[in-house]
C-alpha positions in Angstrom: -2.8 92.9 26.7 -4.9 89.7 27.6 -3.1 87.0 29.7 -4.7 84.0 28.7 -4.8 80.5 30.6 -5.2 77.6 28.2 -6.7 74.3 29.6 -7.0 71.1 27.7 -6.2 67.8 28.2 -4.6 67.1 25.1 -1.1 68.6 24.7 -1.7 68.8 20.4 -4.9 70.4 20.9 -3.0 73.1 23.8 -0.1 73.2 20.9 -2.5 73.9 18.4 -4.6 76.5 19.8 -1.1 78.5 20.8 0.1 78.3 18.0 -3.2 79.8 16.5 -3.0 82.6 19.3 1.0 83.3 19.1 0.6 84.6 15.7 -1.7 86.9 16.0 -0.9 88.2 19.6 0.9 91.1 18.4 -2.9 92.7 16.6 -5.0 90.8 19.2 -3.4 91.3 22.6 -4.3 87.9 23.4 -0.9 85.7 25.0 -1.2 82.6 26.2 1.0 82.7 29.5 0.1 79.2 30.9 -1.0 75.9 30.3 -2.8 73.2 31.9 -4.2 69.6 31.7 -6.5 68.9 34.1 -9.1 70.8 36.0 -7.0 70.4 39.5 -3.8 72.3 37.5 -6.1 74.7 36.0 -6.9 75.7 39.7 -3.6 76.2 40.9 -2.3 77.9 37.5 -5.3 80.3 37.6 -4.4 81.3 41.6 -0.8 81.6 40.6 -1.3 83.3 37.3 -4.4 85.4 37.6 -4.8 86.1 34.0 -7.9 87.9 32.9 -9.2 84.7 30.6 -9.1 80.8 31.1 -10.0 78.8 28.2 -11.3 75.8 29.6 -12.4 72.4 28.1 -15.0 70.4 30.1 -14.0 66.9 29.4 -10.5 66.3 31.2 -9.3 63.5 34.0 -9.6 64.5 37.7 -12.5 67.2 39.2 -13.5 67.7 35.3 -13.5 71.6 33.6 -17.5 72.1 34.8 -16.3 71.8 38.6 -12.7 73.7 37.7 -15.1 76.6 36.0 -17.3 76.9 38.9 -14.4 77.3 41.1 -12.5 79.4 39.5 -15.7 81.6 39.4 -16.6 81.4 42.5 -13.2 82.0 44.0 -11.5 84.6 41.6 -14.2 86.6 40.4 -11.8 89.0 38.1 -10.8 85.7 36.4 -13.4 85.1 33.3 -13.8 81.5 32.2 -14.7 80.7 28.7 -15.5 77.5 28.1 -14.4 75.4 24.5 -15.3 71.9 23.9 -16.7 69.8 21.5 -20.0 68.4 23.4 -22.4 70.6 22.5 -25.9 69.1 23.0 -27.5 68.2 25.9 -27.3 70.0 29.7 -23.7 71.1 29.4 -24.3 74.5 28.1 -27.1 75.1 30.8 -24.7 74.0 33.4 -21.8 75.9 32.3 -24.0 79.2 32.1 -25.4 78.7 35.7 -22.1 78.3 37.2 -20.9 81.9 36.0 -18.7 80.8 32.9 -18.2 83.7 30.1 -18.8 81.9 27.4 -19.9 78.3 25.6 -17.7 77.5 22.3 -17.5 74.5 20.3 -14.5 73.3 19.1 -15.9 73.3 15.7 -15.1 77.2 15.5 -13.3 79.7 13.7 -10.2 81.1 15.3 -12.0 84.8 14.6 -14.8 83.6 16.9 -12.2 82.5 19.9 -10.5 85.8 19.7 -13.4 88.1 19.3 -14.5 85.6 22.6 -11.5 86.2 24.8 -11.7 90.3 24.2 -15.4 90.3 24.8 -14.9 88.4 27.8 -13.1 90.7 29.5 -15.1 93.6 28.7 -17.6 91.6 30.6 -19.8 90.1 27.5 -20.7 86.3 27.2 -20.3 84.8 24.1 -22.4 81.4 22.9 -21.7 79.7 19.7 -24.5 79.9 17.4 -25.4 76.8 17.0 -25.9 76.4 20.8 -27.0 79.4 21.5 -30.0 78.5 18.8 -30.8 75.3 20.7 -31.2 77.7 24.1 -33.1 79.8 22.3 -35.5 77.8 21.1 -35.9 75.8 24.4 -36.7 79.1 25.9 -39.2 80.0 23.3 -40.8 77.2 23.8 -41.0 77.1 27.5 -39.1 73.9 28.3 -39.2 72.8 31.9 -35.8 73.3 33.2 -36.4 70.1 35.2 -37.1 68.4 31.8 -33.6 66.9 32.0 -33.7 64.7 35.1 -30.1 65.7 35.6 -30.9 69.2 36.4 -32.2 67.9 39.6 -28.8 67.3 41.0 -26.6 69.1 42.8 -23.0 70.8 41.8 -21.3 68.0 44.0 -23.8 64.7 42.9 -23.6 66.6 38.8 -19.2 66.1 39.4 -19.2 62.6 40.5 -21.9 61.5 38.0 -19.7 62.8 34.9 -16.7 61.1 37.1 -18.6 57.1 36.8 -19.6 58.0 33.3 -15.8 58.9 32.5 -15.0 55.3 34.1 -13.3 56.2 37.2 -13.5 54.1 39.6 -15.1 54.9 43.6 -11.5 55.2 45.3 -10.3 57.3 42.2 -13.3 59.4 42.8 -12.6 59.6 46.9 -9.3 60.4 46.4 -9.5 63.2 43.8 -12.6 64.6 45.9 -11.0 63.7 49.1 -14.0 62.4 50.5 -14.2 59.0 51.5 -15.2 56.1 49.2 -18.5 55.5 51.3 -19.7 59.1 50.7 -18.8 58.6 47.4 -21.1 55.2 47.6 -23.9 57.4 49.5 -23.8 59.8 46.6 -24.1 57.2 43.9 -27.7 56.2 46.1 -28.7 59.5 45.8 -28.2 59.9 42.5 -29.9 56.7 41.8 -32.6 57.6 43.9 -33.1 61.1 42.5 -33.6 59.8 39.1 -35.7 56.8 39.6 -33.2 54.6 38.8 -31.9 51.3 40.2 -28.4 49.9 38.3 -25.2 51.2 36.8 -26.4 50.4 33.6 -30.0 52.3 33.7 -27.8 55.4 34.4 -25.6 54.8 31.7 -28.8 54.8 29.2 -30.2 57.3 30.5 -26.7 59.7 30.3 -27.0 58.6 27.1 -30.2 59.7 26.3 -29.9 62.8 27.5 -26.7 63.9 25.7 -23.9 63.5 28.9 -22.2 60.6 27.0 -22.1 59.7 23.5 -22.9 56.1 21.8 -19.3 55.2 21.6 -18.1 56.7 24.3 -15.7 54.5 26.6 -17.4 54.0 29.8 -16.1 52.5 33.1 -20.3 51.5 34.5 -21.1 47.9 35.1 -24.5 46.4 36.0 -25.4 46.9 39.9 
């Protein structure tokens, strides 16, 4: 049996994916026994809980599933973290891998792939969906700098409140969720800036862009310095 922590922000998506799980629990093992929608509940749930897998999507209010991954990680090493979202281009992957996660899936797959996932992930393999796992593959053939993304240059902490701005929260939001105060938060914005050559709100928000942190549309809270 396969206690499985669900983590999403969206309550149809949760619904959905349970739903998908539920009827098939009784040939897969696999039972959803909590779920959570935000990175801060996934912390508590996953200390409370201890199942063997959380399912964790990246993009969610609060600390964010990257920082809730590397956490959970970090503090409960029997607890494997597989990771499904729907970004998958840019550094996420990369990120997500170095912090210890299980797994990378994109929302985009088949319920067979999740399953065969979640059991592999508790006999201690990583699974990577294909299509990513391509993209890694051929960055790694091809000797890509690692620093080639000027993002990998930050740290864990400066990484969390970057994808905080670029979901639009605001400095106090970010203090208080961090608990750090809003002129570390400030000092961690100049460092940031600093790090990547870069001297407005708005040059940052290209260069996210760019680099595959944000999409085109996406609804973004950064203003001009």
């Amino acid at each position: 049996m396969i206690d499985l922590l669900l983590v999403d922000d969206h309550e149809l998506v949760r619904h959905g994916i349970r739903g998908l799980l539920s009827e098939r629990a009784t040939t897969t093992g696999i039972y959803v026994v909590g779920e959570a929608g935000t990175g801060e509940e996934a912390l508590d749930l996953a200390r409370r809980l201890r199942p063997d897998v959380v399912l964790m999507d990246l993009s969610m209010p609060g600390i964010g599933g990257l920082e809730a991954t590397r956490q959970i990680v970090r503090n409960q090493p029997g607890v494997k973290v597989l990771v499904l979202t729907a970004t998958d281009e840019g550094p996420f992957p990369r990120w997500v891998l170095e912090v210890g996660a299980a797994g990378y899936l994109t929302k985009g797959c088949r319920i067979e792939e999740m399953i065969a996932a979640i059991q592999g992930a508790v006999r201690g393999e990583r699974h990577i969906s294909p299509e990513v796992a391509q993209r890694l593959a051929i960055e790694n053939a091809c000797g890509t700098d690692r620093h080639a993304n000027p993002f990998d240059r930050l740290s864990h902490r400066e990484r969390q409140i970057l994808l905080m701005f670029l979901k639009g929260q605001k400095p106090q939001i970010i203090s208080d969720v961090l608990n750090i105060s809003p002129k570390t938060v400030s000092t961690y914005k100049c460092r940031m800036l600093d790090k990547l050559g870069l001297s407005t709100d708005m040059e940052l928000l290209t260069l996210a862009m760019r680099h595959g942190l944000i999409q085109g549309d996406a609804d973004s809270g950064l203003t001009r310095s």
